[in-house]
KOLTOR-511475 format. One record per atom (N, C-alpha, C, CB): atom name; residue in one letter; x, y, z. Coordinates in steps of 0.1 Angstrom, whole numbers, plus 5000, padded with zeros to 4 digits. Last residue first. Glycine has a CB too. Example, Ala and Ser with C-alpha at 12.3 -4.5 7.8 and 13.67 -1.06 7.14 Angstrom:
atom; type; px; py; pz
N; S; 5128; 4978; 5071
CA; S; 5137; 4989; 5071
C; S; 5129; 5000; 5079
CB; S; 5141; 4994; 5057
N; A; 5132; 4943; 5078
CA; A; 5123; 4955; 5078
C; A; 5132; 4967; 5078
CB; A; 5113; 4955; 5090
// end
This chain:
atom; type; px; py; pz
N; X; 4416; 7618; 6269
CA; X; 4407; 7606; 6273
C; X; 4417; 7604; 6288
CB; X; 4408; 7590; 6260
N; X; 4431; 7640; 6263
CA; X; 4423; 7645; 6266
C; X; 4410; 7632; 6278
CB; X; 4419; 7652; 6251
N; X; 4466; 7632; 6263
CA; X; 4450; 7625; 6256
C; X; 4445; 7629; 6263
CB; X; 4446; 7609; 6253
N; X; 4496; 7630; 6268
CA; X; 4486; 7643; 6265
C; X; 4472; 7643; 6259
CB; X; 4491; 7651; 6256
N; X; 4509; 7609; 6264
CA; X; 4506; 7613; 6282
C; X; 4496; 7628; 6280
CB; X; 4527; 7619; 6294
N; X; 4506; 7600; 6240
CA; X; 4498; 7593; 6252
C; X; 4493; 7599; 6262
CB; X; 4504; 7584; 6259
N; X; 4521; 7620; 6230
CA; X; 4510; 7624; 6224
C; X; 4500; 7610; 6237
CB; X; 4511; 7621; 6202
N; X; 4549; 7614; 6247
CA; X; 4538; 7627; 6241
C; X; 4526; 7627; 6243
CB; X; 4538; 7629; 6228
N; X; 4548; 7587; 6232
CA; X; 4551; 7589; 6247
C; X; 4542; 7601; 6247
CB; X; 4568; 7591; 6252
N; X; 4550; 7597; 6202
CA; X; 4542; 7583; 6206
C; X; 4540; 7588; 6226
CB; X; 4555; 7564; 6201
N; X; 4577; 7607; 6207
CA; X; 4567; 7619; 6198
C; X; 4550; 7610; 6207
CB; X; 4569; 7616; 6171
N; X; 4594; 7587; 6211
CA; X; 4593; 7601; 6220
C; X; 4583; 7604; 6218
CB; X; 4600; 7612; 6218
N; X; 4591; 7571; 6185
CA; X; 4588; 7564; 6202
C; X; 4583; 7578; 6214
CB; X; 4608; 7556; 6209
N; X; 4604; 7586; 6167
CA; X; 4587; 7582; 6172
C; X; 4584; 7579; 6183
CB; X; 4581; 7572; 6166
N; X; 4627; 7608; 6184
CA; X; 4621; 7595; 6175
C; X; 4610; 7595; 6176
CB; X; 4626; 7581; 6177
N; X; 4635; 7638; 6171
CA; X; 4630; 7632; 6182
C; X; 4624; 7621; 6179
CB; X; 4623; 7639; 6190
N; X; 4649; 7658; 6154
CA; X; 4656; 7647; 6159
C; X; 4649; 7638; 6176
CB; X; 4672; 7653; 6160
N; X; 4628; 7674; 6154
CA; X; 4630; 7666; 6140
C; X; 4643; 7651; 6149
CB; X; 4640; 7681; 6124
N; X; 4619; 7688; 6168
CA; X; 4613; 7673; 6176
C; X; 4617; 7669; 6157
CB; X; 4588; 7673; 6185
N; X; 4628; 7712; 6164
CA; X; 4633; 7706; 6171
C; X; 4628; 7693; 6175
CB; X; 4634; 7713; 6179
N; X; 4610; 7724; 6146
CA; X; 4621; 7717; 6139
C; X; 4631; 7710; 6150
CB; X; 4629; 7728; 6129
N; X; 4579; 7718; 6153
CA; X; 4589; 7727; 6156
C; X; 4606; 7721; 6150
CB; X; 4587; 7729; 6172
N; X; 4553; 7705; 6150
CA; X; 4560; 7709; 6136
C; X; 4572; 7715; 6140
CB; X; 4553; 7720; 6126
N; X; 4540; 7682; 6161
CA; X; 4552; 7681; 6162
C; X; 4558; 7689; 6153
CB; X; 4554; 7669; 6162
N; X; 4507; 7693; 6177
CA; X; 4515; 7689; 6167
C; X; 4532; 7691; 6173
CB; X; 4510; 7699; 6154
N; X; 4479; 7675; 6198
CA; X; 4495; 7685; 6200
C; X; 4500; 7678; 6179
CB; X; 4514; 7674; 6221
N; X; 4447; 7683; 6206
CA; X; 4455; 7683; 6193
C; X; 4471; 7687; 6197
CB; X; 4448; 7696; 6183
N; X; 4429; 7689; 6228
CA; X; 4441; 7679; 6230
C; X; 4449; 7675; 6215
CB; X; 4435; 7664; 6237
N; X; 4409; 7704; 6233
CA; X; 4410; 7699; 6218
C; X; 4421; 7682; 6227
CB; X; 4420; 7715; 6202
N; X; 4416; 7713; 6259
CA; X; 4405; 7707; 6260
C; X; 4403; 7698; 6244
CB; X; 4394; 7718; 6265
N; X; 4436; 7730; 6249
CA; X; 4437; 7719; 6259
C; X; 4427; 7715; 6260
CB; X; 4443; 7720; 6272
N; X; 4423; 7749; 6232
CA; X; 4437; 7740; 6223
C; X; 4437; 7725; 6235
CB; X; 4459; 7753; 6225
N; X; 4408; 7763; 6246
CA; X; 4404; 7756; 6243
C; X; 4411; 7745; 6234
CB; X; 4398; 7761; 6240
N; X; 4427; 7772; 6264
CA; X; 4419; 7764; 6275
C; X; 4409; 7755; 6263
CB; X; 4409; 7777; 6287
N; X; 4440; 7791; 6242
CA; X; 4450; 7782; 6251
C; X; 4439; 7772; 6258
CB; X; 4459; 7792; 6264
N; X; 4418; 7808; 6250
CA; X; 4428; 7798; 6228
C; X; 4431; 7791; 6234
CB; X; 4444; 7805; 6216
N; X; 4414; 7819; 6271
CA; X; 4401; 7812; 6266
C; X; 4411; 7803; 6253
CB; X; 4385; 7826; 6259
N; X; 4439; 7833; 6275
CA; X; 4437; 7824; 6282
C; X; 4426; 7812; 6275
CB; X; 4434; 7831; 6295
N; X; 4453; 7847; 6237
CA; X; 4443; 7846; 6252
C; X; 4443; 7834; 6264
CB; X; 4428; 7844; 6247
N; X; 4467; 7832; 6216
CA; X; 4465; 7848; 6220
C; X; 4457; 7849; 6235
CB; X; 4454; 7857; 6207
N; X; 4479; 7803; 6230
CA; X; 4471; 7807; 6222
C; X; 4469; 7826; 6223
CB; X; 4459; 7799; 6225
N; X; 4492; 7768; 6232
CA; X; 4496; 7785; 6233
C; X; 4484; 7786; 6222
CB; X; 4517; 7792; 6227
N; X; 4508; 7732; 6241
CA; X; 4493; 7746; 6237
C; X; 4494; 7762; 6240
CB; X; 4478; 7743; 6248
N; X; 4531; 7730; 6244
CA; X; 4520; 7724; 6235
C; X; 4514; 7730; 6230
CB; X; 4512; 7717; 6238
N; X; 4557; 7757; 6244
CA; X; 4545; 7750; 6251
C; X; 4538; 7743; 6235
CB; X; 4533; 7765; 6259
N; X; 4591; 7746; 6235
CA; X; 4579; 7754; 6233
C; X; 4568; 7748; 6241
CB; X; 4575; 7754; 6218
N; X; 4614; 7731; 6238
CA; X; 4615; 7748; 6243
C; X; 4601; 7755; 6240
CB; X; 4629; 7758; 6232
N; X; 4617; 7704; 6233
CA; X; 4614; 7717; 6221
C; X; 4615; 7731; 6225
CB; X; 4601; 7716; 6215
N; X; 4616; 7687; 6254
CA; X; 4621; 7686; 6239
C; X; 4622; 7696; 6230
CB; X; 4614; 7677; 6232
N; X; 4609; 7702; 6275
CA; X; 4619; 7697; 6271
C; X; 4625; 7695; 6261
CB; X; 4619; 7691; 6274
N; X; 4577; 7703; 6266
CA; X; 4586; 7715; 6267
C; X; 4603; 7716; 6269
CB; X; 4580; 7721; 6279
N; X; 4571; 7679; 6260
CA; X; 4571; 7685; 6252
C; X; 4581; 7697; 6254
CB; X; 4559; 7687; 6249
N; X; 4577; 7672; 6291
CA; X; 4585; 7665; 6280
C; X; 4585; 7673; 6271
CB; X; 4581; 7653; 6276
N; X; 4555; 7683; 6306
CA; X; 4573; 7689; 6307
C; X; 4576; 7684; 6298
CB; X; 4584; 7687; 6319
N; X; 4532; 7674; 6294
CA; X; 4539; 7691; 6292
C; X; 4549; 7692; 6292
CB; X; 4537; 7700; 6300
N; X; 4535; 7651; 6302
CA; X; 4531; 7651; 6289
C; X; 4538; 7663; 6284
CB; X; 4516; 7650; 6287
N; X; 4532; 7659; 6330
CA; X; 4546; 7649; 6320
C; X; 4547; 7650; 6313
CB; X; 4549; 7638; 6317
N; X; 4507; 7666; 6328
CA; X; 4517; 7675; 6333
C; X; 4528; 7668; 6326
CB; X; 4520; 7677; 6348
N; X; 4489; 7648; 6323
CA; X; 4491; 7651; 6315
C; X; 4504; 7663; 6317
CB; X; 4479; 7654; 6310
N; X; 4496; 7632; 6349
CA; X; 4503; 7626; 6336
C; X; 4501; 7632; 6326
CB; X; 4500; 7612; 6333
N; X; 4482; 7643; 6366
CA; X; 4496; 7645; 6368
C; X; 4506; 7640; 6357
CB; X; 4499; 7639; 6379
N; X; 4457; 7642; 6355
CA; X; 4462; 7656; 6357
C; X; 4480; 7654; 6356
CB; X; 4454; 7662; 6374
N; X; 4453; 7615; 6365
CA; X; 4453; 7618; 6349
C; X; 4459; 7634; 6345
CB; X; 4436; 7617; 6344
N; X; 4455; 7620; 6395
CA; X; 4466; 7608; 6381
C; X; 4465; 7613; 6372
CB; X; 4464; 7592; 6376
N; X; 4434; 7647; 6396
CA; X; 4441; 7635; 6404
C; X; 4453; 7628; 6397
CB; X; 4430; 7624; 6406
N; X; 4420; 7669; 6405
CA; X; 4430; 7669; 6400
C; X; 4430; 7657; 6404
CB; X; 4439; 7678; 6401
N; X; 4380; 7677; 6393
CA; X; 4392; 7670; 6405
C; X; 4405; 7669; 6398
CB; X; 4388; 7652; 6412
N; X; 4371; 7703; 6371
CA; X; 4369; 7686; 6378
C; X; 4378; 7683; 6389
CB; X; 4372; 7673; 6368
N; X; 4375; 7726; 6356
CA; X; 4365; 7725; 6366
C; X; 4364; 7712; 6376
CB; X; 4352; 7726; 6358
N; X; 4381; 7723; 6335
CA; X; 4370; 7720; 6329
C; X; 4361; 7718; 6345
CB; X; 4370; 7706; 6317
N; X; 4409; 7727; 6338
CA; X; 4403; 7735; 6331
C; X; 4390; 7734; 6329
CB; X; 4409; 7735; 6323
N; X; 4417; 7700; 6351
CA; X; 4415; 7711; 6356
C; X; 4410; 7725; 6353
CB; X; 4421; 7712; 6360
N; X; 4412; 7684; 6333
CA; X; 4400; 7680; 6341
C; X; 4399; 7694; 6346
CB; X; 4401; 7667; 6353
N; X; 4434; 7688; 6311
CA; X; 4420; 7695; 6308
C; X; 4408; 7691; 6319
CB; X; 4414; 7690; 6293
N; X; 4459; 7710; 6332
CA; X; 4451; 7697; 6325
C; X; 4438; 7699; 6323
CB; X; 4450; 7686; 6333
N; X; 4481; 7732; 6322
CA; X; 4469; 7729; 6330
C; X; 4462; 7718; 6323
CB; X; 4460; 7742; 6332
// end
């Protein structure tokens, strides 16, 4: 979920590019970006917009990928 749409706002482009942002990560790695014990961890991890790359599966993922990511997932 994007953070306009977690914060209540219109879905529009920026919603649909943070979705990309999601499926890629979740492509690359089999893991969600953001996960948390609760709905509230999770809504606030996506509104942070902090993604890390520690999963040992984005070890063979170039910068360029990691870079792509971290664009299509900016809270801005």
């Amino acid at each position: 979920m994007a953070p306009e749409v977690v914060n209540g706002d219109s879905y529009g482009f920026k919603a649909d590019m943070w979705s990309i942002g999601v499926l890629l990560y979740v492509m690359m790695s089999g893991y969600l970006p953001f996960n948390g014990k609760n709905t509230e961890k999770v809504f606030e991890r996506i509104r942070a917009g902090k993604v890390n790359f520690d999963h040992v599966e984005f070890n063979s993922v170039s910068a360029e990928g990691k870079e792509l990511i971290t664009q299509l997932l900016n809270v801005n």
